[in-house]
N, C-alpha and C positions, 0 to 999 in steps of 0.2 A: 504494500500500500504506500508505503512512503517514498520506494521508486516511482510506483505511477504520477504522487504526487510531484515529486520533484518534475516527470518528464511532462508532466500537466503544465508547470510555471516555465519551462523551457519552449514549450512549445507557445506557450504566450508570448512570452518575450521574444524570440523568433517574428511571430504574426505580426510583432510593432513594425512600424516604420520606423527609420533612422532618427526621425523631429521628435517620434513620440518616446523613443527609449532616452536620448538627451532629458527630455521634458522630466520623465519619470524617475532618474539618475538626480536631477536635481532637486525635486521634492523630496526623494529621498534625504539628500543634504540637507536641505533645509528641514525636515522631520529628526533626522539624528543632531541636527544643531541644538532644536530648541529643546529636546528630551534632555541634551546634554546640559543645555542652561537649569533647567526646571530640576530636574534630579539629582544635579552634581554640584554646578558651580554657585548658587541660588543658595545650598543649605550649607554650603561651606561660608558662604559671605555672610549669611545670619548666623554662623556660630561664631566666628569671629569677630561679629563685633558686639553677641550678645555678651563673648567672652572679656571683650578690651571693658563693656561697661562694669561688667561684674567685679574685676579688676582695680578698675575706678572707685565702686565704692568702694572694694575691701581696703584702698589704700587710704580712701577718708576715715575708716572705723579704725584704722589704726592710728594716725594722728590723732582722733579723738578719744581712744587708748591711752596713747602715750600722753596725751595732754594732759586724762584722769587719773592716771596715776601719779604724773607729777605733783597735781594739786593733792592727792592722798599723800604721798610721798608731805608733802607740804605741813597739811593737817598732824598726820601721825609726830611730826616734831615738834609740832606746838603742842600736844596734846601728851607728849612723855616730858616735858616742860612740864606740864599743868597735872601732873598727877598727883592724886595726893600722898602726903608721905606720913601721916599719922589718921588717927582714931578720931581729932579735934578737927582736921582739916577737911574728910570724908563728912562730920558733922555738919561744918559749916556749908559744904557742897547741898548737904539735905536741908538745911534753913534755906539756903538760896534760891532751892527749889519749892519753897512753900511746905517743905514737911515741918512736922515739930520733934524734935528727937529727946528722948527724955533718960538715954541713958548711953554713953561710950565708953569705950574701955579699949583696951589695946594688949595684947597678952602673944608672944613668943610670934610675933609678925603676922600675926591674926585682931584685925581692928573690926571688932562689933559694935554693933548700933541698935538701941532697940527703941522701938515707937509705941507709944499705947494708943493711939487711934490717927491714923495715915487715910485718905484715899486711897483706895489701889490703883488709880490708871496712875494719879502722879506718881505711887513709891516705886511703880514696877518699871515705870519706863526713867527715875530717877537711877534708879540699878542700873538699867540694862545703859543710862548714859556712863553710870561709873565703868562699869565692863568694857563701856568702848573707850575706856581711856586706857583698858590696859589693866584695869586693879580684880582680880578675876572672884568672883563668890565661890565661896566654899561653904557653910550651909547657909540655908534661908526657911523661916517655918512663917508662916501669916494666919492668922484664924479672924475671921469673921467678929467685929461686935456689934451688937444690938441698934447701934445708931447707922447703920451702914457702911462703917468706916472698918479699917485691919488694926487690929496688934499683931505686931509685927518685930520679927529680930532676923537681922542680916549679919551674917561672919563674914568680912569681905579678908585673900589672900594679900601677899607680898605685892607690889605693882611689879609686873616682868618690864 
């Protein structure tokens, strides 16, 4: 079958006249030109430049990387500056921040703080500002009292 086929298209092409096989020779060109634009060179040109954009940004998110850690880099120095270094000074960090501390102490590089009635959203995110200066908790216990508010006692460690 597929010689008959073959001697089926030979035989056509034979039948052309000379103007029509030229003609058909060159549609063919131009049909394998524009396949080759469409299928080949078309997704090569959009990958390469979907690739230069992708590129582009990644090299903006790195500038703004390196920008943010400078200014971290920045912060964390000013912030092992501002650490506290005793029992009195974590205290006054909690007056500053609107708590009322009614008892400190300071024992073998362990500075505890105890409150007899705190808000919890300010005491917990007063901690968690002391932790990001570096002065790490080592235990914390908060129980509930009757007006809404915690008692509350924080062991804060050595500042690293």
């Amino acid at each position: 079958m597929a010689g008959e086929t073959a001697m089926t298209m030979l035989t056509l092409w034979n039948d052309r006249s000379p103007r029509e096989r030229i003609m058909l020779g060159a549609l063919g060109c131009v049909t394998a030109s524009i396949l080759v634009w469409l299928l080949v060179l078309r997704p090569i040109a959009e990958a390469r430049s979907s690739a230069a954009a992708t590129r582009d940004q990644a090299v903006q998110a790195l500038g703004e990387t390196r920008f943010y850690a400078r200014e971290i880099a920045k912060l964390s120095g000013a912030a092992a500056q501002a650490r506290p270094k005793s029992a009195q000074t974590l205290a006054a960090t909690a007056t500053a921040a609107g708590l009322t501390v009614s008892g400190a102490e300071e024992t073998d590089g362990t500075f505890r703080l105890r409150f007899d009635a705190v808000p919890s959203k300010s005491f917990f995110g007063w901690v968690a500002a002391v932790e990001a200066q570096g002065v790490p908790v080592r235990t914390m216990s908060a129980v509930p009292n009757a007006a809404g508010s915690l008692k509350a006692e924080v062991a804060f460690g050595a500042p690293r």
